[in-house]
C-alpha positions in Angstrom: 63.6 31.5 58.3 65.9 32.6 61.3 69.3 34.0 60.2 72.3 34.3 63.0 75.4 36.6 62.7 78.5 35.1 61.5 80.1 37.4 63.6 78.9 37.4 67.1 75.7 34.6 66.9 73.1 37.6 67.7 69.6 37.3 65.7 69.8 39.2 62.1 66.1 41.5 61.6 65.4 42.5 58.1 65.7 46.2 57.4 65.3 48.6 54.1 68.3 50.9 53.6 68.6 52.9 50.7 66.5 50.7 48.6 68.8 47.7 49.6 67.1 44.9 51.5 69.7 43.8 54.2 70.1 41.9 57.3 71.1 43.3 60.7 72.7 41.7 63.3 70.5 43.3 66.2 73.6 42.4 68.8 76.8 43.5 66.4 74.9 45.7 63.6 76.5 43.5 61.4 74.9 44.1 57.8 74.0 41.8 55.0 72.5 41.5 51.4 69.4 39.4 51.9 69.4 36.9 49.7 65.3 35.9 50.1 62.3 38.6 49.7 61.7 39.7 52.5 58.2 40.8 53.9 58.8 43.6 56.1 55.2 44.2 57.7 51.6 42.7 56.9 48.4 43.7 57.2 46.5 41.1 59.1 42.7 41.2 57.9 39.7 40.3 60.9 36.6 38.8 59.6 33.3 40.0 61.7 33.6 37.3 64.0 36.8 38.1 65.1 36.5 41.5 65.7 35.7 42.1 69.4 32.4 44.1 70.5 32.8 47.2 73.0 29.2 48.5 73.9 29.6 52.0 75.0 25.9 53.1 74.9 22.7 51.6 75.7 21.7 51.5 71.7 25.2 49.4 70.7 24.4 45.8 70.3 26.4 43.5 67.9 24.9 42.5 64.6 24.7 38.9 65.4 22.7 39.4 68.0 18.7 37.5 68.8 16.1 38.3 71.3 15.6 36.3 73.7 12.1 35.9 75.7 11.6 34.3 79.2 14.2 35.8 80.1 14.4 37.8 83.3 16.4 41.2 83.7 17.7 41.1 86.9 17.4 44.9 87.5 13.8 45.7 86.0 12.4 41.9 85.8 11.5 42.9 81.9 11.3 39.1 79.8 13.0 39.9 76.9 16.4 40.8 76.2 19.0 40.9 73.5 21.3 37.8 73.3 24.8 37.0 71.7 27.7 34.7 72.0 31.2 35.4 73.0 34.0 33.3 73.3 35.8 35.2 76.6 37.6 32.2 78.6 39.8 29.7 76.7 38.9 27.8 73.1 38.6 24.6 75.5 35.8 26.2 78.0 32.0 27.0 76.7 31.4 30.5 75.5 29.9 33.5 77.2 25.8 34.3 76.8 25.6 38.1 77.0 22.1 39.2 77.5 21.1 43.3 76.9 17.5 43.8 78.3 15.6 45.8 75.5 13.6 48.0 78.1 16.1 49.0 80.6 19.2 47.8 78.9 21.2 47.0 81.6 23.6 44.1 80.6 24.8 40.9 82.5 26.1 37.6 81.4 25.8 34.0 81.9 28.4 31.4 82.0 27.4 27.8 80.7 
């Protein structure tokens, strides 16, 4: 719910003061008793899948990942490679096919 001052129109944030839960007009600082329970801050909880993979050695490769064979590492021409899924463009577009050659593991990707 979106509260306005009744003093000057500017947008009222919820703020702890002394115990007291009040609203403050972010324009006029003019203070209210809140009337509702108010939820100050949330912790917002990721699943695995939502949680976004940074590889910063060659041993780092996400849990969900396969291997891959016939497929051919552009630098060292190795045939099997590491192989996961990440959505990187928009939720309308195909996903992203990350490949991580297991002899030399140099990394590239391939857009479908």
């Amino acid at each position: 719910m979106v509260k306005f001052c009744p003093k000057c129109g500017g947008l009222m944030t919820p703020r702890v003061k002394g115990g007291r839960r009040l609203l403050v007009c972010s324009k006029c600082g003019f203070e209210e008793e809140a009337r509702i329970k108010l939820t100050l801050s949330k912790r917002i909880e990721h699943t695995e899948k939502e949680k976004t993979v940074i590889i910063e050695s060659p041993t780092d490769i996400p849990r969900t990942t396969s291997i891959a064979k016939n497929v051919e590492c552009p630098k060292c021409g190795n045939t099997e490679a590491y192989v996961w899924i990440v959505q990187t463009r928009a939720a309308d577009e195909p996903p992203t096919r990350i490949y991580k050659c297991t002899k030399c593991h140099y990394s590239w990707r391939e857009y479908e």
